[in-house]
C-alpha positions as CSV (number, residue, x, y, z in Angstrom):
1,X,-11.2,-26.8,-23.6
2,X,-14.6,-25.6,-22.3
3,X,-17.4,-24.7,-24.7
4,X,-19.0,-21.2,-25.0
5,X,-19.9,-19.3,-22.5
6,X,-23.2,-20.8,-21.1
7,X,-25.2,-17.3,-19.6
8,X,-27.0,-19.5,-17.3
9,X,-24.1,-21.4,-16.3
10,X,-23.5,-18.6,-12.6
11,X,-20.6,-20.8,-10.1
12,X,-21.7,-20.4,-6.5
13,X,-24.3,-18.1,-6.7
14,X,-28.0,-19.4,-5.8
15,X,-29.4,-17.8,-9.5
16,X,-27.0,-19.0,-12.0
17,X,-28.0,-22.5,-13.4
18,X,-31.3,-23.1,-11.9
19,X,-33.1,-26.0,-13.2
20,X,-36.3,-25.9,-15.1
21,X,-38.9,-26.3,-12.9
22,X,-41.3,-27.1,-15.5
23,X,-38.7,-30.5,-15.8
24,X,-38.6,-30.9,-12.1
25,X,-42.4,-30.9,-11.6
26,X,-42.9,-33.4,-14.3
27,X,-39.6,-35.9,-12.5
28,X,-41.3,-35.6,-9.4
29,X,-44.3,-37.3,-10.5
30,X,-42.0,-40.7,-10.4
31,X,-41.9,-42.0,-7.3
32,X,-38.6,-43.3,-8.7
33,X,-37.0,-39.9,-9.1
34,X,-38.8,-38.5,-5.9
35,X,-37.4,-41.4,-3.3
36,X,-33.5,-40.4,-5.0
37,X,-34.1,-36.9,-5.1
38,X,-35.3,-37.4,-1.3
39,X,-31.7,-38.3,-1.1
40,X,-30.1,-36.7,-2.8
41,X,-31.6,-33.3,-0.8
42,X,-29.6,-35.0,2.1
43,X,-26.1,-34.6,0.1
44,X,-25.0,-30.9,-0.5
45,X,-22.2,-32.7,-3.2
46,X,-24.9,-34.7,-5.1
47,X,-27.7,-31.6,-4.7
48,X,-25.1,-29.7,-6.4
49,X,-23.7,-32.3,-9.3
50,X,-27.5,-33.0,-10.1
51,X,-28.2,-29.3,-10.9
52,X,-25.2,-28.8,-12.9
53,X,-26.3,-31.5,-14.7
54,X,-29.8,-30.2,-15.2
55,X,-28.6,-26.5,-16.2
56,X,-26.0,-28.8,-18.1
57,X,-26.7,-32.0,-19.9
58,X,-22.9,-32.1,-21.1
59,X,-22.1,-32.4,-17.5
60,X,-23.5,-36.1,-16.8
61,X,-20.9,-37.3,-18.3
62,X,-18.6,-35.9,-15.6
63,X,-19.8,-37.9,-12.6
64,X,-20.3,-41.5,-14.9
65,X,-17.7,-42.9,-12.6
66,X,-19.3,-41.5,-9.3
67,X,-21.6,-44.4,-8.2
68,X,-23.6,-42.1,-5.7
69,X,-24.5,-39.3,-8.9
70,X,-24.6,-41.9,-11.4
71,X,-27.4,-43.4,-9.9
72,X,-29.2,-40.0,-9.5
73,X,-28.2,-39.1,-13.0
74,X,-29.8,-42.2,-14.8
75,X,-33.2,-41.0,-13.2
76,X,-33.0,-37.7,-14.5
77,X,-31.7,-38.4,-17.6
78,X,-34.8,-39.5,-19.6
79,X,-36.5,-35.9,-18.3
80,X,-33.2,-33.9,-19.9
């Protein structure tokens, strides 16, 4: 069963679960994360799994067995 609800957490919408920007400034700064972010812009799927995982730490574990996330995830993750 899910957790509480998150108030940030929207589904479709474009407001609900925005990342901190604050966070994404400071990622972009790797050259690292900026080339797989590049990316990852390309790929509405992966676009979408890295901001529910931003809005979402809990959620990384979700895509652990998705090769093309994973690798996007284990960028981000030292910024969560």
């Amino acid at each position: 069963g899910g957790g509480g609800a998150n108030p940030f957490g929207g589904g479709g919408g474009g407001g609900g679960g925005m990342p901190d920007m604050q966070k994404v400034q400071e990622m972009m700064k790797n050259p690292e994360v900026a080339k797989v972010m590049a990316r990852a812009q390309r790929n509405p799927r992966v676009m979408a799994a890295m901001q529910e995982c931003m809005s979402n730490p809990s959620a990384m574990s979700k895509y652990a067995n998705d090769p093309e996330i994973k690798e996007l995830i284990d960028v981000i993750k030292p910024y969560m």
